[in-house]
C-alpha positions, -999 to 999 in steps of 0.1 A, spaced: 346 0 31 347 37 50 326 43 77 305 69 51 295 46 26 283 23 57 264 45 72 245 61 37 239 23 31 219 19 61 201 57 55 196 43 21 176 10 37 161 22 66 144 50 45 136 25 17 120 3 55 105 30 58 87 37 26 73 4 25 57 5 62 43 37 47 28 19 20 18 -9 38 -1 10 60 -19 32 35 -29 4 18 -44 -15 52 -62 19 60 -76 24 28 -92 -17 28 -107 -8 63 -120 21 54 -137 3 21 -149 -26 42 -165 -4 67 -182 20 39 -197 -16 22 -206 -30 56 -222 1 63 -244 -2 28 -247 -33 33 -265 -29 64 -290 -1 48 -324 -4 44 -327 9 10 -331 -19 -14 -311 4 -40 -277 6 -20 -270 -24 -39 -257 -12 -70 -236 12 -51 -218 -11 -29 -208 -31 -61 -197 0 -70 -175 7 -42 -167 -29 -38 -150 -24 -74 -133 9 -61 -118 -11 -33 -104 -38 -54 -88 -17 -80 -74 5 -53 -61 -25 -36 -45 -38 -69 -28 -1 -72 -12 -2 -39 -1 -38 -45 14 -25 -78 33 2 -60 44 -21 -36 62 -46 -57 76 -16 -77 90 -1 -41 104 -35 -34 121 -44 -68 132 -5 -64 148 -6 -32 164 -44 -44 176 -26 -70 194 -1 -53 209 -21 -28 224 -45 -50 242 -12 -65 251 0 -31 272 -35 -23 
């Protein structure tokens, strides 16, 4: 194997690393800030918040359940590619 192909092999996984960590922490950020908008209604007053946390507490799962989806598809794309590479 030359020494080109081994090095775009490891620019291939170190940006594919990197594309996950990106994910990963999208996907951290956007459940904190979820959990910190609920906790915030949950902690109101207002005895109508409640419908609206459900609401947001909805939001947050589904938006959880997207970034998992995109991170398996990441993952099976990057396994993908570097079975191809070898």
């Amino acid at each position: 194997m030359t020494q080109a192909r081994v090095m775009m092999q490891a620019r291939v996984i170190t940006q594919a690393r990197t594309q996950i960590w990106v994910l990963a922490v999208t996907a951290v950020l956007a459940v904190t800030a979820a959990k910190v908008q609920l906790m915030g209604r949950l902690d109101s007053s207002k005895g109508d918040r409640g419908s609206q946390t459900l609401e947001w507490a909805i939001i947050a799962g589904i938006v959880c359940g997207l970034a998992l989806v995109v991170a398996l598809k990441v993952t099976n794309a990057v396994n993908t590619h570097a079975a191809q590479i070898k």
